[in-house]
C-alpha positions, 0 to 999 in steps of 0.5 A, a space after each residue: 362874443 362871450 364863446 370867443 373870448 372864452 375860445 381866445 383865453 383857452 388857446 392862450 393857456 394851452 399854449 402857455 402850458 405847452 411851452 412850459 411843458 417842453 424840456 427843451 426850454 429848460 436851462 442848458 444846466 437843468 437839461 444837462 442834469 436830466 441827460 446825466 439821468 438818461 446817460 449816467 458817467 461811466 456808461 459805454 459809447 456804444 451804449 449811448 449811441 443805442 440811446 441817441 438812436 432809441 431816442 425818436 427826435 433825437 439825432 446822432 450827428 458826429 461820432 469821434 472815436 479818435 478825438 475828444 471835443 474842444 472847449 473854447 469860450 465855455 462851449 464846445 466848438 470845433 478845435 481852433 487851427 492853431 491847436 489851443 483850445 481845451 481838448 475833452 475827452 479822447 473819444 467824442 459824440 455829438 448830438 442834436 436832442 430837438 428844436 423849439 420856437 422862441 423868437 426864432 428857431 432853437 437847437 439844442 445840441 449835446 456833445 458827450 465826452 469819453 476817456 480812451 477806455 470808451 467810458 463817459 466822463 462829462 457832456 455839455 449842452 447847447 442852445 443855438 439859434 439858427 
């Protein structure tokens, strides 16, 4: 009996540890200031590209050379049709950085932002759950 208790109460912490290691289950903020380590401001388009596709659970959704991305409600979101939303960037990429189990399935996605020179000027995360 004392073997599964210890078995039960070992599985427990491991779990814990597990969930409480993964980067995903950080704040959109805190996940946010890790990219900009990983894709600082200034860095080429092309280069964060290479990093997305160097990345091995990362995926590269969406690259936009023609259009930033919008911004409605504090999230970027695709533009409204009748053109009032908040446009970032002139140049735009849009990627899925992984998925966690919460209550259900979480996605976490990251939309970089470019100016018309090809250079980053800002990206935002977010958490999604499907």
């Amino acid at each position: 009996m004392i073997y599964i208790l210890c078995a039960l109460f070992l599985a427990i912490i491991i779990t814990v540890m597990v969930m409480l290691s993964d980067p995903l289950r950080k704040s959109e903020e805190k996940i946010r200031e890790s990219l900009f380590k990983i894709t600082p401001i200034g860095m080429d388009i092309d280069d964060v590209i290479k990093v997305i596709k160097n990345k091995k659970k990362w995926e590269l959704g969406h690259v936009n050379y023609n259009n930033g991305y919008s911004i409605l409600g504090g999230n970027p979101n695709p533009p409204s049709p009748a053109g009032d939303d908040t446009i970032l960037g002139k140049k735009s990429i849009i990627g899925n950085i992984g998925r966690y189990m919460k209550y259900y399935i979480i996605e976490v996605e990251v939309f970089w932002a470019f100016d018309e020179d090809s250079k980053l000027i800002d990206l935002h995360v977010r958490k999604e759950g499907l």
